[in-house]
C-alpha positions in Angstrom: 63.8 107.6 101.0 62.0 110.5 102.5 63.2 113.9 101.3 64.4 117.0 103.7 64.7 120.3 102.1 65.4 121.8 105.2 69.0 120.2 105.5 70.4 122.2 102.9 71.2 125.5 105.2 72.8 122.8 107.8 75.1 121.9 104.7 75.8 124.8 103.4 78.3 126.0 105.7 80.7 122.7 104.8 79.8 122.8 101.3 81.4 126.6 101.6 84.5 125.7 103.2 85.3 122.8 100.8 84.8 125.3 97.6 87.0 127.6 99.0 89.8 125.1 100.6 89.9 123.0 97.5 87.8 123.3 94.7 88.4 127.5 93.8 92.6 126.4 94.2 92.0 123.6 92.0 90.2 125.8 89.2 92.7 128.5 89.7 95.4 126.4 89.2 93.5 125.0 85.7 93.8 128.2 84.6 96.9 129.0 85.4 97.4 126.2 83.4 96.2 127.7 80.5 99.1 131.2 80.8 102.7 132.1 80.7 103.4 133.3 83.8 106.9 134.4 84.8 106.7 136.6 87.0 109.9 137.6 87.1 110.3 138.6 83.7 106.6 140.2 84.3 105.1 137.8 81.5 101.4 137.0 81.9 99.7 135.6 78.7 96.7 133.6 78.2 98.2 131.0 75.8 95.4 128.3 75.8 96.6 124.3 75.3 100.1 125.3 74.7 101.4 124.2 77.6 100.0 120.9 77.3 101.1 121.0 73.9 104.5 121.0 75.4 103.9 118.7 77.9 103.5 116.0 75.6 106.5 116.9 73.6 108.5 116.8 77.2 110.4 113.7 77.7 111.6 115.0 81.3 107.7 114.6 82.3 107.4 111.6 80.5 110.4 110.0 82.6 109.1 111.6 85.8 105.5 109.7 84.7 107.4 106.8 84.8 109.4 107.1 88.2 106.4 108.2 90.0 104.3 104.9 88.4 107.1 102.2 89.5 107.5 104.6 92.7 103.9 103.9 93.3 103.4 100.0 92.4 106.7 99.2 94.8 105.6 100.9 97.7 102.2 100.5 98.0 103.1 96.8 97.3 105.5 96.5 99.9 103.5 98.3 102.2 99.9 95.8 101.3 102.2 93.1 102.3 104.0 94.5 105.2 101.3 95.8 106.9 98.9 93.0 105.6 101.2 90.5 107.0 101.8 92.2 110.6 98.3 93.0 110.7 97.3 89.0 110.9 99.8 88.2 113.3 98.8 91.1 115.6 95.3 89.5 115.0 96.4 86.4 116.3 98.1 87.7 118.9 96.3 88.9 122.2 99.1 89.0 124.6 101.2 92.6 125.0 99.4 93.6 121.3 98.4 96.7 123.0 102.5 97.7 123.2 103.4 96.0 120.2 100.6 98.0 117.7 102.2 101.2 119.4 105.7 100.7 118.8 104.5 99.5 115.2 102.6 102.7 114.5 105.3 104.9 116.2 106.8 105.4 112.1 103.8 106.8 111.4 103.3 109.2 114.0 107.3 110.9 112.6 106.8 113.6 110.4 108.2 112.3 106.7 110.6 115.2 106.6 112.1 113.2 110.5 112.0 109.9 108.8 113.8 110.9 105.6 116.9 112.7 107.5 116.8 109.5 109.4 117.2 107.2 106.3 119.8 109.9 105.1 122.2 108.9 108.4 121.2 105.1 107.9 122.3 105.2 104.3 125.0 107.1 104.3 128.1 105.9 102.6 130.9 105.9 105.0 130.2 105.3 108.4 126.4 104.5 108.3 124.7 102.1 110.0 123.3 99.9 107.0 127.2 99.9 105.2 128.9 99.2 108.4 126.8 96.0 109.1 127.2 95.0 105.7 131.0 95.3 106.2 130.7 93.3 109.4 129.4 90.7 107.6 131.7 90.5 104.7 129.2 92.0 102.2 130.0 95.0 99.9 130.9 98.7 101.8 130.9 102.0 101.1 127.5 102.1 98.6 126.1 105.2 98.0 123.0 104.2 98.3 121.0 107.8 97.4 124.0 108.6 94.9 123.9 105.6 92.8 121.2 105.8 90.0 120.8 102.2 90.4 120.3 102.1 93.8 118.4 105.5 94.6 114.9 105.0 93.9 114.7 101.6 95.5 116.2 103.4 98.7 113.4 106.4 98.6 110.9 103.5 98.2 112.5 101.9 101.2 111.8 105.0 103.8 108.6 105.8 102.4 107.0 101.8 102.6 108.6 102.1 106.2 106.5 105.1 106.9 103.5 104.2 105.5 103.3 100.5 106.1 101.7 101.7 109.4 99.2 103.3 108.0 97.7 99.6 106.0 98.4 98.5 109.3 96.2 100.2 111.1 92.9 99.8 108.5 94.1 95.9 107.6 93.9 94.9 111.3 90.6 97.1 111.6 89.1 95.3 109.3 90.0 92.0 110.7 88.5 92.4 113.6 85.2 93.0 112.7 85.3 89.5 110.9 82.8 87.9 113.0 84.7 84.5 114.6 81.5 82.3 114.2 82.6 82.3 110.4 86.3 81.1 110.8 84.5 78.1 113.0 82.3 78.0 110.3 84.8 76.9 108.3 86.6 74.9 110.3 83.6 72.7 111.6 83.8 72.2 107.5 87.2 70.8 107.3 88.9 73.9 105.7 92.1 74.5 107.1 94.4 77.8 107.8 95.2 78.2 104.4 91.7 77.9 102.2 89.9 79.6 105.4 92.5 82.7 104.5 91.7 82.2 100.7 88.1 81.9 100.8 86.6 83.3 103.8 88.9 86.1 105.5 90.3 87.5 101.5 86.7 88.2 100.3 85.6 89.4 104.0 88.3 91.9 104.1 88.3 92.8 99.9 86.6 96.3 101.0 88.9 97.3 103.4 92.1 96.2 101.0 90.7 98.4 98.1 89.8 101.6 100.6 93.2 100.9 101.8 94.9 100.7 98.4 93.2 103.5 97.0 94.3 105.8 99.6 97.5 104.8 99.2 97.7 104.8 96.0 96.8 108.1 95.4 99.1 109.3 98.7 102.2 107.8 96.6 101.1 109.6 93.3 101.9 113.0 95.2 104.7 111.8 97.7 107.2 114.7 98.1 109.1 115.1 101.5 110.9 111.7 101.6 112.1 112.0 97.9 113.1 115.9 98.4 114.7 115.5 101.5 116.7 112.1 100.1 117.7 112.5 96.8 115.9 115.8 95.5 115.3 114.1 92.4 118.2 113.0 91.9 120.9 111.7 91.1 120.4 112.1 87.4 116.8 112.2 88.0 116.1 109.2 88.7 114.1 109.7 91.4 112.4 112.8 90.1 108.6 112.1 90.3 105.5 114.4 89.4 105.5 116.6 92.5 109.2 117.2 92.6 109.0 118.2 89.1 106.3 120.4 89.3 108.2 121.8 92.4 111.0 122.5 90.6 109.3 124.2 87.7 107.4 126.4 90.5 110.3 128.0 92.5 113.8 126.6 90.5 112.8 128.8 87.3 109.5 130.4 88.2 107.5 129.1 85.1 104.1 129.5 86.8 102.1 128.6 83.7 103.6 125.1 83.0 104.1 124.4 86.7 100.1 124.7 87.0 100.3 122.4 84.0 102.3 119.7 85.6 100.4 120.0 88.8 96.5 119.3 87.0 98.2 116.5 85.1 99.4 115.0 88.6 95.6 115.4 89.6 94.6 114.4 86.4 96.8 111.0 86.7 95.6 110.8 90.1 91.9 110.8 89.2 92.4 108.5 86.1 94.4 105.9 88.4 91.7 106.0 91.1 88.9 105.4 88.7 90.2 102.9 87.0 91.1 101.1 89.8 88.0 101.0 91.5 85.7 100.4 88.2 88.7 97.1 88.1 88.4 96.0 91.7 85.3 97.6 93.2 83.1 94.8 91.3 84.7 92.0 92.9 84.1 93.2 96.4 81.0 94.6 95.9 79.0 90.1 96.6 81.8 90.4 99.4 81.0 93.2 101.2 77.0 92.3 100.9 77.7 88.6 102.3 79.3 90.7 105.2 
């Protein structure tokens, strides 16, 4: 590969912007990470690791750990298969796919904060549209779906998979159509059928575009806010009180500066650990895949 000193000053410009967009915030918050800082009371003290110190001794971060991991593994799953699962049948389908993608991806173009108020007049206990059905047809009325603890988080998953699913949609059906055909007839001149063609020749074909997809996603849900602030505000209970909401309420409920940094860079920090691992996991597999394609 032939070098080019001289595309350094073209660079230079965007390396500039990224430093100052996102990696000096991201070092600033470190250290903040590493002070007591109320401002209110004026306090402003370089205090080292204690804050993670007392992050590991914190069982309300250690439950919000939790939420935000099962928050994460049931929406994006929901979403691979929703989205996966439209995606082929839009795939299939020629006719009027054009006005059916649009209406599909019409979720996606709602801000979250839209969506969530939306899912707040569905699921709302007496006279919404999800328990009056469910009256209609003799099932249970009048549950409060972002009240109940047991019922919450799987409702906050609910609106945020509906949101996002376009989103898998989109990439999923992207990357089915640049599966060459000739393959599919490939396969079919060899007497495999629907079924082991999906398995064994459109699965590997599309492995790439699943693991871009799911990493995105995955790392989206980590630090999901809006929906869950909007619904439930962490609540009730804090059941539904992931990372970010946390964090937030550390920030501006009691203005703990220092520790709020401290849940934010381990948010990244879980972020970053999640991604890598998941691609030094699943990257691999795709990698005979993608250079067959």
């Amino acid at each position: 590969m032939t070098r080019r000193p001289g595309a350094w000053p073209f660079l230079a410009p965007a390396l500039l912007v990224l430093g100052a967009v996102q990696l000096y915030p991201t070092l600033a918050v470190v250290w903040l990470s590493l002070e007591r800082r109320i401002p209110v009371f004026g306090v402003a003290e370089f205090v080292g690791l204690a804050n993670y110190r007392f992050l590991l001794q914190d069982p309300r971060f250690w439950q919000a750990l939790v939420t935000t991991a099962y928050f994460t593994l049931v929406s994006v799953g929901l979403e691979l298969l929703w989205g996966g699962g439209i995606a082929l049948l839009l795939h299939r389908r020629r006719r009027l796919r054009g006005l059916l993608l649009a209406g599909f991806l019409l979720p996606w173009a709602l801000p979250g904060v839209v969506s969530a108020k939306m899912f707040e007049w569905l699921l709302y206990p007496d006279g919404g549209l999800v328990n009056s059905l469910l009256g209609a047809a003799g099932g249970p009325a009048g549950i409060n779906w972002l009240g109940d603890p047991a019922w919450a988080i799987h409702a906050v998953i609910l609106a945020d998979a509906w949101r996002t699913t376009p989103f898998v949609l989109l990439l999923v059906l992207a990357g089915l159509e640049l599966i060459p055909p000739e393959v599919h007839e490939a396969a079919a001149v060899d007497g495999a059928g629907r079924w082991r063609s999906f398995v064994h020749v459109t699965l590997p074909l599309l492995a790439p575009v699943l693991v871009v997809t799911l990493l995105i996603r995955t790392i989206d849900a980590l630090r999901v806010f809006d929906v869950i602030y909007v619904l439930t505000g962490g609540g009730p209970a804090g059941t539904t009180e992931t990372l970010t909401v946390y964090a937030y309420r550390i920030f501006f409920g009691t203005l703990q500066f220092g520790y709020g940094a401290t849940l934010a860079v381990a948010t990244l920090l879980a972020a970053l650990l999640l991604a890598g691992g998941y691609l030094w996991l699943v990257a691999p597999a795709t990698r005979p895949a993608a250079e067959g394609a």
